[in-house]
C-alpha positions in Angstrom: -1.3 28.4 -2.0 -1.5 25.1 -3.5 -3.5 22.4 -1.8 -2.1 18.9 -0.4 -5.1 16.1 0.9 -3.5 13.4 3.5 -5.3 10.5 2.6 -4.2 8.5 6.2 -4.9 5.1 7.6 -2.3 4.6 10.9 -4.6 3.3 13.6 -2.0 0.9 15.3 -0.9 2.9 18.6 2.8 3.4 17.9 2.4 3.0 14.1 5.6 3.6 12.0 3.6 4.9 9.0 2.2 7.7 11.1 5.5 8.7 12.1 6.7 9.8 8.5 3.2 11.1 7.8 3.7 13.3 10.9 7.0 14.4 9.7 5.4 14.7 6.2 2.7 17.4 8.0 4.9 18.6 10.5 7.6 19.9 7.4 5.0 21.2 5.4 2.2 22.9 6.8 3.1 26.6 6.4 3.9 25.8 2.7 0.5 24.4 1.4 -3.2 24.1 2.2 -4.0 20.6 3.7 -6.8 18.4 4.5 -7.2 15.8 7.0 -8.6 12.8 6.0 -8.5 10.1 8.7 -9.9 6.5 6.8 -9.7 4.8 10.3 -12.6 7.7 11.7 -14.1 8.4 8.3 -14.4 5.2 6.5 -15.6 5.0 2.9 -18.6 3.2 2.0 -18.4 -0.2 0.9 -19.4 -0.7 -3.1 -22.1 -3.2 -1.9 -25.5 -3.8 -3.5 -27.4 -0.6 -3.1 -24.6 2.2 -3.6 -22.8 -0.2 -6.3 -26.2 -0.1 -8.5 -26.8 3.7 -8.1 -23.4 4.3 -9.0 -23.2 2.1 -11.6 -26.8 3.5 -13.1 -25.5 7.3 -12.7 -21.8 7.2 -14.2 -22.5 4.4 -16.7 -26.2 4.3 -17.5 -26.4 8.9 -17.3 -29.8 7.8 -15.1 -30.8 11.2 -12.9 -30.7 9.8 -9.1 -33.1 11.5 -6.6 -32.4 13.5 -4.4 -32.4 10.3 -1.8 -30.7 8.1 -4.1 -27.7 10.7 -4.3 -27.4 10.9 -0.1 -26.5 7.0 -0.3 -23.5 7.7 -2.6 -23.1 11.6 -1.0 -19.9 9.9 1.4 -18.0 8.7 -1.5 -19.3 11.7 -3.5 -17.6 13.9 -0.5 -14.1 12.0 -0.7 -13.8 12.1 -4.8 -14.5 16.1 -4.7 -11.9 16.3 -2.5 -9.3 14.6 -4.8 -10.3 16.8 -7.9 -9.7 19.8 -5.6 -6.3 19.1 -4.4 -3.1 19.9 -6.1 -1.4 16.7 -4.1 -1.6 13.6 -2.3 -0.3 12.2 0.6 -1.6 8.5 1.0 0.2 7.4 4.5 -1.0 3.4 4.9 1.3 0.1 6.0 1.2 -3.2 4.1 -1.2 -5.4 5.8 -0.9 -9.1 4.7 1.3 -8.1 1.2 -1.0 -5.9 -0.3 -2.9 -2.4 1.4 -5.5 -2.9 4.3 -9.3 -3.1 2.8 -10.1 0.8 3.7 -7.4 1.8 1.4 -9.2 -0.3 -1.1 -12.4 1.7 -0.2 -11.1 4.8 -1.0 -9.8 4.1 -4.1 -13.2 2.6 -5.1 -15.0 5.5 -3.6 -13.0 8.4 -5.9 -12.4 6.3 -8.7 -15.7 7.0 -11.0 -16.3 7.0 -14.3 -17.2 10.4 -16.0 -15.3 12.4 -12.8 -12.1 11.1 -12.3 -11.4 8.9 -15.3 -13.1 8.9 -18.9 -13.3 6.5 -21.8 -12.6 8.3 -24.8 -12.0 6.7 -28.5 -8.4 6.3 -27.9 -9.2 4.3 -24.7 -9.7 5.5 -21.1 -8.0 8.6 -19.7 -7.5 9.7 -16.3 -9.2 13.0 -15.9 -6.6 14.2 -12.8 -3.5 14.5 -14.3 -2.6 17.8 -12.6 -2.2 16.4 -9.4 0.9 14.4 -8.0 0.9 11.6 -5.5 2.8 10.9 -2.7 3.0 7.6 -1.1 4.0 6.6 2.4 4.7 3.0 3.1 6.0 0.8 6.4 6.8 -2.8 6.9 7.7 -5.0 9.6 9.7 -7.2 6.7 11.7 -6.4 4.4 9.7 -6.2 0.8 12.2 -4.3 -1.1 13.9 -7.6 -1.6 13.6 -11.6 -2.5 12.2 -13.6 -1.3 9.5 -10.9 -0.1 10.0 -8.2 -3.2 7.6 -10.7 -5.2 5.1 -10.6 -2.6 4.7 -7.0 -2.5 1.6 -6.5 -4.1 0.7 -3.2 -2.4 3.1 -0.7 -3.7 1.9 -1.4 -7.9 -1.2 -1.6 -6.6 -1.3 1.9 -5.7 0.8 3.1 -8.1 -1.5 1.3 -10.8 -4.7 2.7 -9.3 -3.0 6.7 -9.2 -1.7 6.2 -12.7 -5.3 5.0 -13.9 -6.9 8.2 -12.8 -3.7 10.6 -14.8 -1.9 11.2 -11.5 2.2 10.8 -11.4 2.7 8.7 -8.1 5.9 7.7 -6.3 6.6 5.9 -3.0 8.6 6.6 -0.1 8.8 2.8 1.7 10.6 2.0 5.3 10.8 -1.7 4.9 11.8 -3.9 7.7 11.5 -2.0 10.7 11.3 -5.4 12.6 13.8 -7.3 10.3 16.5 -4.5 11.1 14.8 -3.7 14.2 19.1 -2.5 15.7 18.9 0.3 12.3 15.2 1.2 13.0 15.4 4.9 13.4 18.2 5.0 11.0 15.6 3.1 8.5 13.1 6.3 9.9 15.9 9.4 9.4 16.8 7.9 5.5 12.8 8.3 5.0 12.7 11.8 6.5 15.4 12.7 4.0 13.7 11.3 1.1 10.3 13.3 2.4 12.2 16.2 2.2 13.7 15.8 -0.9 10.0 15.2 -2.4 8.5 18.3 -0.3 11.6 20.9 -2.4 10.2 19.3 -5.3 6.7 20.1 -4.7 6.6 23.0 -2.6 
């Protein structure tokens, strides 16, 4: 059975992302293996000045960490072995402020590391996951899929830049403006459901 990691951050009570990532789950769980990872109870660790420098020394510099120096980067370790052992992901997280809330960001920095997930080779770097497909899950209160808000999305290519870095084919299912049209709201929520479905024949 191939493997599927949700990669979730919905912590607002009522959260519209959470809904299609439930549906996503809720469609799909007798057809694939899949892990749980909840960023809003397991966050990654921040790249700050300790783990930053280990990292840095290890997958740049080839330095052998200690066995204590390797716990401080074991968290993020954790989350990027999970990614090289899934088949696909599921990233379910809403916009927040026009680009993706800073635990998102985490995660990406945390599985994102040289020499495990991406390589620099004499052609130029290569992303080292290129079996594995990507699913994103997206909500807004406005409307970014046009002007004058389209321009601000910064949110959706960053994701898609940061999957395509690493080899991995990525594609988004977004509910824009669940407040904007709040009167077509679960219409908005039944169009998504159809396009998760559509992706799940695909996959599974």
């Amino acid at each position: 059975m191939k493997k599927t990691l949700i990669v979730n951050y919905t912590p607002r009570v009522d959260s519209n992302t959470k809904k299609m990532v439930d549906y996503f789950i809720e469609s799909n769980k007798a057809k694939t293996e899949i892990t749980f990872l909840d960023l809003a109870e397991e966050t990654p660790d921040l790249l700050l000045k300790e783990n930053l420098n280990l990292y840095v020394a290890r997958n740049f510099g080839g330095v052998e960490l200690t066995e204590e120096q390797e716990k401080v980067l074991s968290k993020n370790d954790k989350m990027m072995n999970q990614l090289l052992d899934t088949d696909y992901i599921v990233l379910a997280t809403p916009m927040y402020n026009f680009t993706i809330p800073a635990t998102v960001k985490a995660w990406f920095d945390a599985v994102i590391q040289a020499g495990k997930t991406f390589a620099y080779t004499e052609t130029g770097i290569k992303g080292l996951c290129e079996n594995t497909q990507a699913l994103i899950l997206m909500t807004s209160g406005s409307d970014f899929g046009k002007e004058p808000y389209s321009s601000m999305n910064f949110a959706t290519p960053l994701l898609m830049t940061s999957f395509n870095f690493l080899g991995i084919s990525a594609e988004a299912i977004n509910s824009f403006g669940q407040v904007a049209y709040a009167d077509r709201a679960e219409e908005l929520f039944e169009n998504s459901k159809k396009s998760i479905d559509v992706l799940s024949e695909k996959w599974y």
